[in-house]
N, C-alpha and C positions, 0 to 999 in steps of 0.2 A: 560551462563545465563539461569536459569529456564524459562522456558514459551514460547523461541524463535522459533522460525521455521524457517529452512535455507532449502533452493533450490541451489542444485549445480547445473551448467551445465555441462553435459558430457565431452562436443568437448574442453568447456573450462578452465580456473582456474579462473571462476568468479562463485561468491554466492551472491544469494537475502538474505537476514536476515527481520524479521517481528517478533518485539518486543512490547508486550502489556504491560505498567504500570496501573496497576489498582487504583493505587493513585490519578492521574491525569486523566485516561481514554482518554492515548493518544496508538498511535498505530502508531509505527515509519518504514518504511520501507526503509530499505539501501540496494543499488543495485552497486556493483563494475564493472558491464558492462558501468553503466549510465557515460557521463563526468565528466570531474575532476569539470569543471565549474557550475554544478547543484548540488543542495543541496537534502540532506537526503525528505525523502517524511513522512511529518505528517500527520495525520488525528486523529481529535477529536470526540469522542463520544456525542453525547448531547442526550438527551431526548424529546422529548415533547407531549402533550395531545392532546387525540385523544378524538373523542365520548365513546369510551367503553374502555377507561383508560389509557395507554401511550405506547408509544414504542420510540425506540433509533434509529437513525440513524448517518451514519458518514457525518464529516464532514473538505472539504477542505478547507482553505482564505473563510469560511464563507459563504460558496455555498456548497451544499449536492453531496456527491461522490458518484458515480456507483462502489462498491465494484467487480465485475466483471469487469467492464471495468478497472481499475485501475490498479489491479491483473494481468489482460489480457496483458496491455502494458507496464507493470513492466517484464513479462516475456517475450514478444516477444526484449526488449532491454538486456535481459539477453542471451538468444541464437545470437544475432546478427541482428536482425530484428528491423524493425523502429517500433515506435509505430502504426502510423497508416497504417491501409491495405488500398490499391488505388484500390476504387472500388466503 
């Protein structure tokens, strides 16, 4: 598929995939380390107005996502790591 970007890991035979449709302005990321029991990870784009004109941000179940944290713990479950660091 055009557009995708996939992250292998080394040590493993698992791959992140992160698929943009620009139809819908959805941003879908599939992780074969993640459990069988969790589902694909979406995020929507929305837009909205600012004082000096708009900007987009993502968005998860309708609460705004830290696209670095998300990334962050998408890959730390891709190498074998837990999402979060105990610290």
């Amino acid at each position: 598929m055009l557009g995708d970007l996939r992250v292998w890991c080394a040590g493993k035979s698992q791959v992140m995939t992160v698929h943009y449709d620009s139809k819908v302005r959805l941003i879908t990321l599939k992780n074969t380390a993640r459990p069988e029991h969790e589902k694909d990870m979406i995020l929507s784009i929305e837009g909205y107005s600012i004082a000096g004109g708009r900007e987009a941000r993502l968005v998860r179940n309708n609460e705004p996502a830290n696209l670095d944290v998300v990334i962050l713990g998408e890959l730390r479950v891709l190498v074998g790591l837990g999402r979060q660091t105990n610290g």
